[in-house]
MIPA-818268 format. One line per 5 residues: number of its first residue (from 0); their letters; for each residue x, y, z of N, C-alpha, C. Coordinates in Angstrom, 1 decimal, decimal comma. Layout:
N
NUM	A	X Y Z X Y Z X Y Z | ...
//
This chain:
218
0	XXXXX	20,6 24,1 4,3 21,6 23,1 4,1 21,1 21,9 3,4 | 22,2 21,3 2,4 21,1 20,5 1,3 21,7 19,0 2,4 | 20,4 18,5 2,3 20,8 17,2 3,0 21,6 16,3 2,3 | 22,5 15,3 3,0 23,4 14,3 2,3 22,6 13,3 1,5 | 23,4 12,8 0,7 22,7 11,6 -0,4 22,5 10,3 0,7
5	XXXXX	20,8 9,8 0,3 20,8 8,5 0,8 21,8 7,2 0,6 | 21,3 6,0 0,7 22,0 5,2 0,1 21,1 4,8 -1,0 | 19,5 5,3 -1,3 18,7 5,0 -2,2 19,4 6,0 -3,6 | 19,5 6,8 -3,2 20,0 8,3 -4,4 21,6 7,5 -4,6 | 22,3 7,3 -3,8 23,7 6,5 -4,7 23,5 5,1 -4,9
10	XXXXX	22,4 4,3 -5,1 22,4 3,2 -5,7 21,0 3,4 -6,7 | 20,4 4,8 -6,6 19,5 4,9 -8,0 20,7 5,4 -9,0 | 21,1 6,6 -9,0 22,1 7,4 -9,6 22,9 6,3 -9,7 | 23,7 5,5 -9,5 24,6 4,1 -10,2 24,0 3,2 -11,0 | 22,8 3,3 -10,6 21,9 2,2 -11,6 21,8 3,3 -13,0
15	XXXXX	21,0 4,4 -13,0 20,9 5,2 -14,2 22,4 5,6 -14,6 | 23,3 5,2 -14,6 24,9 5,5 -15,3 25,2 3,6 -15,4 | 24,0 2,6 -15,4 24,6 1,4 -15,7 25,3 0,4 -14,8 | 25,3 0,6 -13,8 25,6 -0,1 -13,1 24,4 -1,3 -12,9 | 24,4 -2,0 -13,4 23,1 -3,2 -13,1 23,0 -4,0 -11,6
20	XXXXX	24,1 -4,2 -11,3 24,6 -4,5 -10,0 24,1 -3,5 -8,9 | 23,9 -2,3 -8,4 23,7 -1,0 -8,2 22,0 -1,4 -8,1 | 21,3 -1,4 -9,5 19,8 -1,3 -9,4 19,5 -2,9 -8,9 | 20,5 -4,2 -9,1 19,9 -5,1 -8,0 19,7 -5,1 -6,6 | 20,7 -4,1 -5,9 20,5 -3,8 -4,6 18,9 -3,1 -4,3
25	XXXXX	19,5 -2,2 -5,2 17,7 -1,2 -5,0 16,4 -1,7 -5,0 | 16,5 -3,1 -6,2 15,2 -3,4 -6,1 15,0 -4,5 -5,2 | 16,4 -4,9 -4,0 16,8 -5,9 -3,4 15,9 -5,1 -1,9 | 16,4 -4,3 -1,8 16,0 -3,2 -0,5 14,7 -3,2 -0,4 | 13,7 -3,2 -1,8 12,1 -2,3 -2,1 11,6 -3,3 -2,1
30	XXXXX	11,7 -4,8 -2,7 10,8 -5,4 -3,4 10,1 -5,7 -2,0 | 10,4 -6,2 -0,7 9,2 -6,4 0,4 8,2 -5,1 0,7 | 8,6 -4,2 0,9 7,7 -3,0 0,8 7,1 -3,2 -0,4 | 7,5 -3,9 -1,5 6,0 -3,2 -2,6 5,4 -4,5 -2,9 | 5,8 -5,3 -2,5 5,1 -6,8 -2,1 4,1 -6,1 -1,1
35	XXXXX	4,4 -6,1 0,0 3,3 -5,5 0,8 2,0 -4,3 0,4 | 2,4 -3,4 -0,4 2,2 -2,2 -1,0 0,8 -2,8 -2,0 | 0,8 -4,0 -2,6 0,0 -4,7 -3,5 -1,1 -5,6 -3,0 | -0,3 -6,2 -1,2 -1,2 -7,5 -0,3 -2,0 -6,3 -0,2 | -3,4 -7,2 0,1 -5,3 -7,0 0,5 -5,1 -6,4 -0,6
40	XXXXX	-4,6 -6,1 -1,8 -5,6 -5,3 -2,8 -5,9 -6,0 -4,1 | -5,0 -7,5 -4,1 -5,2 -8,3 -5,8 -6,1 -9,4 -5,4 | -6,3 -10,4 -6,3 -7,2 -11,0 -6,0 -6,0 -12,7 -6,2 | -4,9 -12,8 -6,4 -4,1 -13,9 -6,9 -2,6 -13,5 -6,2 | -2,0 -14,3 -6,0 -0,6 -14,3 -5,4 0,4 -14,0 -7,1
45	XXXXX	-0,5 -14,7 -8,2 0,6 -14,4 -9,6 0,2 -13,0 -9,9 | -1,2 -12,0 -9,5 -1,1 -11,1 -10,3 -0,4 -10,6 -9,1 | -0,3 -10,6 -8,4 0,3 -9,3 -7,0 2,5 -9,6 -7,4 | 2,8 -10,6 -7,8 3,9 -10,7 -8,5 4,3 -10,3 -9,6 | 3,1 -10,4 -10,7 3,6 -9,3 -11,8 3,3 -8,0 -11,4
50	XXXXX	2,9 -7,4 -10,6 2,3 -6,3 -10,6 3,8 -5,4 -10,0 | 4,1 -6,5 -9,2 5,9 -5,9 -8,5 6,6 -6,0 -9,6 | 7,2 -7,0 -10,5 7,6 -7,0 -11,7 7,1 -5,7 -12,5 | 5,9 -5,7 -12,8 5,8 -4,0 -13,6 6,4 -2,9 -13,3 | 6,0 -2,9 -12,1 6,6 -1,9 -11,3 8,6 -1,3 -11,8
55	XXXXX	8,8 -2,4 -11,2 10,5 -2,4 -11,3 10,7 -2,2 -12,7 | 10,3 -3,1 -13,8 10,2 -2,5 -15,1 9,9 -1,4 -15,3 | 9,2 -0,7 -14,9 8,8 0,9 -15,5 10,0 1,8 -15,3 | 10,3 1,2 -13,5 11,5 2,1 -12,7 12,7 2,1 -14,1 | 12,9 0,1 -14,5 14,4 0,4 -15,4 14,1 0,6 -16,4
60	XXXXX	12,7 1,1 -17,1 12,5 1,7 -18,5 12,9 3,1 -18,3 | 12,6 3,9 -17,5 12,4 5,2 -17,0 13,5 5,6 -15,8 | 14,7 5,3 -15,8 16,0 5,3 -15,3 16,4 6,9 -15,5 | 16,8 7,8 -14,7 16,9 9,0 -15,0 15,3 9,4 -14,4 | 14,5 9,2 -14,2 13,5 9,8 -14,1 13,2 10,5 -12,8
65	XXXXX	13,8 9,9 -11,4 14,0 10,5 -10,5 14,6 11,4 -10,3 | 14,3 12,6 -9,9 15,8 13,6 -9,9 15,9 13,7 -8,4 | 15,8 12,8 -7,7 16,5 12,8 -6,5 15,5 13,8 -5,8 | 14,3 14,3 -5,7 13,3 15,0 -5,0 12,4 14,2 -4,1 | 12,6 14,5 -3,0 12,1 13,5 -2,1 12,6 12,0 -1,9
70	XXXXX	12,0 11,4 -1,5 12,5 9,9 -1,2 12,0 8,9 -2,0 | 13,4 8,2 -2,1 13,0 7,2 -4,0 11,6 6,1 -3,3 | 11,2 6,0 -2,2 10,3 4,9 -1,9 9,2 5,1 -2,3 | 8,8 6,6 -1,7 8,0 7,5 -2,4 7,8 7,6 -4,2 | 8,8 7,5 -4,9 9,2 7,5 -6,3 8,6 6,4 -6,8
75	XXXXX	9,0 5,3 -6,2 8,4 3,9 -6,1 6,7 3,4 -6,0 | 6,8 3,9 -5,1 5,3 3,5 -4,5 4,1 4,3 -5,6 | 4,6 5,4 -5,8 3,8 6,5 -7,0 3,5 5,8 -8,1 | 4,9 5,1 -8,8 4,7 4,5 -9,9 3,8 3,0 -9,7 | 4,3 2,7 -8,4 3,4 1,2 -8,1 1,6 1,5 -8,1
80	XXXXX	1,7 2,8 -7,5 -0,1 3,1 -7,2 -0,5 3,5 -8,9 | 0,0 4,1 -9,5 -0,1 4,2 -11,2 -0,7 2,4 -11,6 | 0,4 1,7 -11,0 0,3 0,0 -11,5 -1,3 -0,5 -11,1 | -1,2 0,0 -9,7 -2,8 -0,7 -9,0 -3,8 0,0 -9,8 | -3,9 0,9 -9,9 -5,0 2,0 -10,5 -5,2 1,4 -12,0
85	XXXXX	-4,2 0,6 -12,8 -4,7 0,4 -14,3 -4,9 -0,8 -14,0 | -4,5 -1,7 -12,7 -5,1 -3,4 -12,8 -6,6 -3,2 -12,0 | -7,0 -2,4 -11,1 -8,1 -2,3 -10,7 -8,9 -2,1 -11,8 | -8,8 -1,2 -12,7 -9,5 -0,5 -14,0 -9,7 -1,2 -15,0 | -9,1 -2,3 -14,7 -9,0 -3,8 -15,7 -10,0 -4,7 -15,6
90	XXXXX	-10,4 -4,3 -13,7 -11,2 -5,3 -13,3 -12,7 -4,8 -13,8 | -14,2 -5,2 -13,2 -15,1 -5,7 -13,7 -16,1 -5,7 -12,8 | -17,0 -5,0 -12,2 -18,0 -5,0 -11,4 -19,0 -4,5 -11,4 | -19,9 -5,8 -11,9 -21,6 -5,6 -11,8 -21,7 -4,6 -13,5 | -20,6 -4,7 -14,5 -20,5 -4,5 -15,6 -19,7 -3,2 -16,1
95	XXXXX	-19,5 -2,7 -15,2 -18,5 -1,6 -14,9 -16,9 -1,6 -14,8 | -16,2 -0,9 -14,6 -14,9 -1,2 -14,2 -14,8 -0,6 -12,7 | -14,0 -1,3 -12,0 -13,6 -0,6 -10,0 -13,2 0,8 -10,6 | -13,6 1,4 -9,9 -13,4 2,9 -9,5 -12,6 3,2 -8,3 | -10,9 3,0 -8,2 -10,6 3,6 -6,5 -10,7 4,5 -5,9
100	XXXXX	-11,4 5,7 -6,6 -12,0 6,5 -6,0 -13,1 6,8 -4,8 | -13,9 5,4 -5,2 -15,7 5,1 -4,7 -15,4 3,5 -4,4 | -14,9 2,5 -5,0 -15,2 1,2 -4,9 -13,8 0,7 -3,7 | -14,2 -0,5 -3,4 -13,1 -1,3 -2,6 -12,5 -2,4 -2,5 | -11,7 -2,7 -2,3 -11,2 -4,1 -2,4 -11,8 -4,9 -2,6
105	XXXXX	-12,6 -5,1 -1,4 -13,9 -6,2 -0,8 -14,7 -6,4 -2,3 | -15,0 -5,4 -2,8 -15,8 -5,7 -4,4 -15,0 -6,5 -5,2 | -14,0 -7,2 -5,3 -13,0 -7,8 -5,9 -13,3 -9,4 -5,4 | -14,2 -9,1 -4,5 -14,8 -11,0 -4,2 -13,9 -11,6 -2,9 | -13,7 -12,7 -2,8 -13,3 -13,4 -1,6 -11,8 -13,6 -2,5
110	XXXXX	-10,9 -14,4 -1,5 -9,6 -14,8 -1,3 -8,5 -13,9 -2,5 | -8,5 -13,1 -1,9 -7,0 -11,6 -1,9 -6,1 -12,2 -1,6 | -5,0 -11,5 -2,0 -3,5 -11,8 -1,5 -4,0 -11,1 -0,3 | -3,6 -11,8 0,7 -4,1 -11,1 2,1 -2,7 -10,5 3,5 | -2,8 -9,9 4,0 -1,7 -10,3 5,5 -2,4 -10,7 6,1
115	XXXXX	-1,1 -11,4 7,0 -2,0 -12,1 8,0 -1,6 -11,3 9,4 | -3,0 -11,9 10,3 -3,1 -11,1 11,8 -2,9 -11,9 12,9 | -2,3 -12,2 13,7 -2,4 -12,9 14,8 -3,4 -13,2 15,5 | -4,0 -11,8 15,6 -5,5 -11,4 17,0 -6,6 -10,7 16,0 | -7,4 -11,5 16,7 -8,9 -10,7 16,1 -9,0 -9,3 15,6
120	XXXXX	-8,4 -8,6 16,5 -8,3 -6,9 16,4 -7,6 -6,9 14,8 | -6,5 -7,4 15,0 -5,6 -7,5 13,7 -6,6 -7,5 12,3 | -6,9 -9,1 12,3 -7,9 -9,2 11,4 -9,0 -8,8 10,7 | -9,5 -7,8 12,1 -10,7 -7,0 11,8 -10,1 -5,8 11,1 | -9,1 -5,0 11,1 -8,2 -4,3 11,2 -7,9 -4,4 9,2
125	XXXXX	-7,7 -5,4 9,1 -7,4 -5,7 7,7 -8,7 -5,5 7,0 | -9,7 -6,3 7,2 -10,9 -6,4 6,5 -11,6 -5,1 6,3 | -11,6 -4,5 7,5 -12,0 -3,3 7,7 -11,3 -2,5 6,5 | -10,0 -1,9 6,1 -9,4 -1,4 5,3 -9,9 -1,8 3,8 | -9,9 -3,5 3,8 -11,0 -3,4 2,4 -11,5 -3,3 2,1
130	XXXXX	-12,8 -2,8 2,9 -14,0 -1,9 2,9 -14,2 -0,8 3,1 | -13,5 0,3 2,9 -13,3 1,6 2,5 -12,8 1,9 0,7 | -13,4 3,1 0,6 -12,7 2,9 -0,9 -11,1 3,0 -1,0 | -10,8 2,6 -2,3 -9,4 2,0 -2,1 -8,6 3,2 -1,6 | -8,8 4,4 -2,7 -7,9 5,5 -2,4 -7,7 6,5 -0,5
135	XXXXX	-8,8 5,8 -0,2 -9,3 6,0 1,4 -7,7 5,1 2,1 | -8,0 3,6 1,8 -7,6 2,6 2,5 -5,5 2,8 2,2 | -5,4 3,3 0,7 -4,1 3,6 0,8 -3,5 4,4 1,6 | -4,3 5,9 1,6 -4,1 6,7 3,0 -3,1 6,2 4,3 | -4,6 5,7 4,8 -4,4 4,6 5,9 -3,0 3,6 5,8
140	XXXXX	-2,9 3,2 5,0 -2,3 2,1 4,9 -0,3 2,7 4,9 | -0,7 4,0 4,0 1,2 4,5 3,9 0,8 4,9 4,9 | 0,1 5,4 5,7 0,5 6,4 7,1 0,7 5,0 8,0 | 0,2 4,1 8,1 0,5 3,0 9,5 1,4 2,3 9,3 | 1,3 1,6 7,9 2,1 0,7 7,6 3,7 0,7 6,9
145	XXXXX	3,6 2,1 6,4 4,9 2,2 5,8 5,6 3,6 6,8 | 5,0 4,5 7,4 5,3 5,3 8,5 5,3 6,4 7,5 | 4,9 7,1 6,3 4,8 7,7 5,7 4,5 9,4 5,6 | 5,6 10,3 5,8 4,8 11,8 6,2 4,0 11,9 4,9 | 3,4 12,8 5,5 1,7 13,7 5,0 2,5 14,0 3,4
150	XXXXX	3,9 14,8 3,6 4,3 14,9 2,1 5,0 13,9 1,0 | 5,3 12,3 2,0 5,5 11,4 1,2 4,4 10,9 0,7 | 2,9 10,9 1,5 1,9 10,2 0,4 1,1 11,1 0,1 | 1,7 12,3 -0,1 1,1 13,2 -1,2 1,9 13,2 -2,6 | 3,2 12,6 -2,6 3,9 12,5 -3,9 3,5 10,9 -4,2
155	XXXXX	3,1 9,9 -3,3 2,9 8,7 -4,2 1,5 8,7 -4,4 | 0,6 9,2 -3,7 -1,1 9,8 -4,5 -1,4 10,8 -5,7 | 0,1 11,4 -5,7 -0,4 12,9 -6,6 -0,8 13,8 -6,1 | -1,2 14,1 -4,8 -2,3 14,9 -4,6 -1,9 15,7 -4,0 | -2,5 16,8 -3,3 -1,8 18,3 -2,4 -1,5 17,2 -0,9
160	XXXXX	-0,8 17,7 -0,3 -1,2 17,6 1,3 -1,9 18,1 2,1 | -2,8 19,1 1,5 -3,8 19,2 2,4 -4,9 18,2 2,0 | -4,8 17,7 0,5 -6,2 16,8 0,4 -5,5 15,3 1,1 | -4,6 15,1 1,0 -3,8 14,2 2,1 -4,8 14,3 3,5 | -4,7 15,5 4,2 -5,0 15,5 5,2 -6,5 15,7 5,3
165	XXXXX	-7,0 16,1 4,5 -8,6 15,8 4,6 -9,0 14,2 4,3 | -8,2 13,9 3,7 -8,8 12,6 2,9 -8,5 11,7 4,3 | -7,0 11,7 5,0 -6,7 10,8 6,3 -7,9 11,3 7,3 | -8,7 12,2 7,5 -10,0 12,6 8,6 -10,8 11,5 8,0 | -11,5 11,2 6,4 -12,4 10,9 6,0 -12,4 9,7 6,1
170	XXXXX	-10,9 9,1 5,5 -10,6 7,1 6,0 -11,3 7,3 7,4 | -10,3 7,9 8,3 -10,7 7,0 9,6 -12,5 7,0 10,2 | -12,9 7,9 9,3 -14,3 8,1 9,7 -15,2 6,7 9,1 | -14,6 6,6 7,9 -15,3 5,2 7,1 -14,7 3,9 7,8 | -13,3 3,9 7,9 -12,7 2,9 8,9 -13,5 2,3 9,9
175	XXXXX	-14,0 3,3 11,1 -15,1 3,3 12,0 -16,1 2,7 11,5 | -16,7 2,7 10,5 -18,1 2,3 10,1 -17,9 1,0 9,1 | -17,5 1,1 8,6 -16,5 -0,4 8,4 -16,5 -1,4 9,6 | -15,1 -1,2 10,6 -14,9 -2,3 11,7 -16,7 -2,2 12,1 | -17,3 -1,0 12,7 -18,8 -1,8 13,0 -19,3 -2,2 12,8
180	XXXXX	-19,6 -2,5 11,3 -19,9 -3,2 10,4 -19,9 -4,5 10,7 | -18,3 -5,0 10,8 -18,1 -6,3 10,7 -17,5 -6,7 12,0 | -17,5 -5,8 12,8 -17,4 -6,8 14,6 -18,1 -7,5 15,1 | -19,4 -7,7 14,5 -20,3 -8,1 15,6 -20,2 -7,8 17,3 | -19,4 -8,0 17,7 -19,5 -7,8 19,4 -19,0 -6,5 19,9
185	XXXXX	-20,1 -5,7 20,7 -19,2 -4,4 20,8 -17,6 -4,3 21,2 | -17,4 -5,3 21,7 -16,2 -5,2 22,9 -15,1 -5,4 21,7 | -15,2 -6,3 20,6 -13,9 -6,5 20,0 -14,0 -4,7 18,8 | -15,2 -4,2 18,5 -15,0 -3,0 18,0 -14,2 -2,5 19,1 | -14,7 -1,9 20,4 -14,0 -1,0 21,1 -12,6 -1,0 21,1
190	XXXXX	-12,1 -2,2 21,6 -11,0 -3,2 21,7 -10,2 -2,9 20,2 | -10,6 -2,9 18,7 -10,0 -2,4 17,4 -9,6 -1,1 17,6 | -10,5 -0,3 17,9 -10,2 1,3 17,6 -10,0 2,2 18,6 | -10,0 1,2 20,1 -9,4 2,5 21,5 -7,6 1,8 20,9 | -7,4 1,1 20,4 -5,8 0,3 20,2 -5,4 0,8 18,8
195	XXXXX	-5,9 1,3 17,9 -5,8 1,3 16,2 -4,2 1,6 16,0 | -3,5 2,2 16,8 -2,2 2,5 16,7 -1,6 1,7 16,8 | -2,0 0,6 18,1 -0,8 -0,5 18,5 -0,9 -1,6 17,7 | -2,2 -2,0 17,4 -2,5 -3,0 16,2 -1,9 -3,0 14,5 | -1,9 -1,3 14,1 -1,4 -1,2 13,1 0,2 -1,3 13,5
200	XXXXX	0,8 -1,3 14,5 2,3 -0,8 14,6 2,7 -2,4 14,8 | 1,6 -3,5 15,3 1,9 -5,1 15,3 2,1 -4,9 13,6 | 1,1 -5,1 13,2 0,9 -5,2 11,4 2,2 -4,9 10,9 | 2,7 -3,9 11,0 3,8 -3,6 10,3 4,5 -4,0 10,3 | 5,0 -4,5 12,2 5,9 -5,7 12,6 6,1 -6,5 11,6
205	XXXXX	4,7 -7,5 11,3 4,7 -8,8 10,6 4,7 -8,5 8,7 | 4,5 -7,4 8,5 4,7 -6,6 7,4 5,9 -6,7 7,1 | 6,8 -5,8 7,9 8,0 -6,3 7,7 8,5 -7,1 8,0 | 8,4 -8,3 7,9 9,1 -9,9 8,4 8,4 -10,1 6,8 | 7,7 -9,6 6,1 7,5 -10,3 4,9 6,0 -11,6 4,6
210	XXXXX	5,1 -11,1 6,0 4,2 -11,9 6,5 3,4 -11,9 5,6 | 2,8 -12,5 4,1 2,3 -11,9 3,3 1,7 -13,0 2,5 | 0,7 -13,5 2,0 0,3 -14,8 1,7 -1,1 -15,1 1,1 | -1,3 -15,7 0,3 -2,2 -15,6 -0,8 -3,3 -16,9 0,2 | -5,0 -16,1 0,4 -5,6 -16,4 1,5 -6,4 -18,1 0,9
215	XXX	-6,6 -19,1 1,6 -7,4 -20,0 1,4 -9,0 -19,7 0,4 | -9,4 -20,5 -0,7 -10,9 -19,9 -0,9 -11,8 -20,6 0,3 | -12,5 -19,5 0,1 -13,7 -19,9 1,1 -14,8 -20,1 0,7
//
């Protein structure tokens, strides 16, 4: 039985027949998800805004391009991770360019477009993520933070779902060694990762409220 049309599929499909009105809602719906989608990974609050701006641009260059397979957020996010991958590749480290394959956020220096955490756990929680390599930390990040199945962030990675599913074993393994890394005190490690579920499911809370904000230099 073919499932009914979203309200994403009749306000993409109205936008690609011209309705401009149509594609303001759409990008009215998405833009906090891909605001979010970009926080902990830029290093400026103006590039993490143009980077949403490209994004949407590509979508209204490339109008018709969805044929309605799978979920347009997923459609979105694919083309947004295309975005991060050629501004990471732009960047510059130790005379190289970031690799998201191997390299991480944290290589990008201090004060990120950051979220913010209420509780220590939170914040360790964050940092931790950008100390894994990036393509690791996106994993993580659609599965907690956007609630994402295994075959939605296999169409915004590119990749199979089963490397999906190897690659989500391998985050959380580096995740682990990461938070140890930077807890200092056993009790607030333990305290991060016997909770990792409830912590990321607060995060998303504040994720979605739009909690999102370009961090003090330090």
């Amino acid at each position: 039985m073919t499932a009914p049309p979203s309200d994403d599929d009749v306000l993409y499909r109205a936008w690609a027949s011209g309705d401009t009105a149509a594609g303001g809602q759409l990008v009215d719906r998405h833009l906090r998800r891909l605001a979010r989608f970009f926080a902990n990974k830029v290093r400026s609050a103006p590039d993490a805004e143009e980077l949403v701006a490209e994004t949407f641009e590509i979508c209204a260059r490339k109008l018709g391009d969805w044929s309605g397979a799978g979920s347009f957020r997923a459609y979105l996010l694919g083309v947004g991770h295309n975005v991060l991958r050629n501004y990471l590749r732009s960047k510059v480290r130790n005379g190289r360019e970031i690799d998201p394959e191997t390299d991480h956020i944290a290589a990008l220096g201090p004060s990120p477009v950051t979220l913010v955490g209420d509780h220590r756990e939170q914040r360790l929680l964050l940092e931790g993520l950008r100390r894994i390599p990036i393509e690791h930390q996106l994993v993580l990040e659609l599965s907690h933070f956007e609630e994402m199945s295994r075959s939605e962030i296999a169409a915004v990675l590119g990749i199979p779902e089963g490397t999906v599913a190897s690659r989500t074993r391998r985050a959380h393994e580096l995740l682990a060694t990461a938070l140890g890394e930077l807890a200092g005190a056993p009790e607030l490690l333990r305290s991060t990762l016997h909770g990792l579920g409830d912590w990321a499911a607060a995060l998303r809370a504040r994720l979605a409220a739009g909690d999102v904000h370009a961090a003090p230099r330090r």
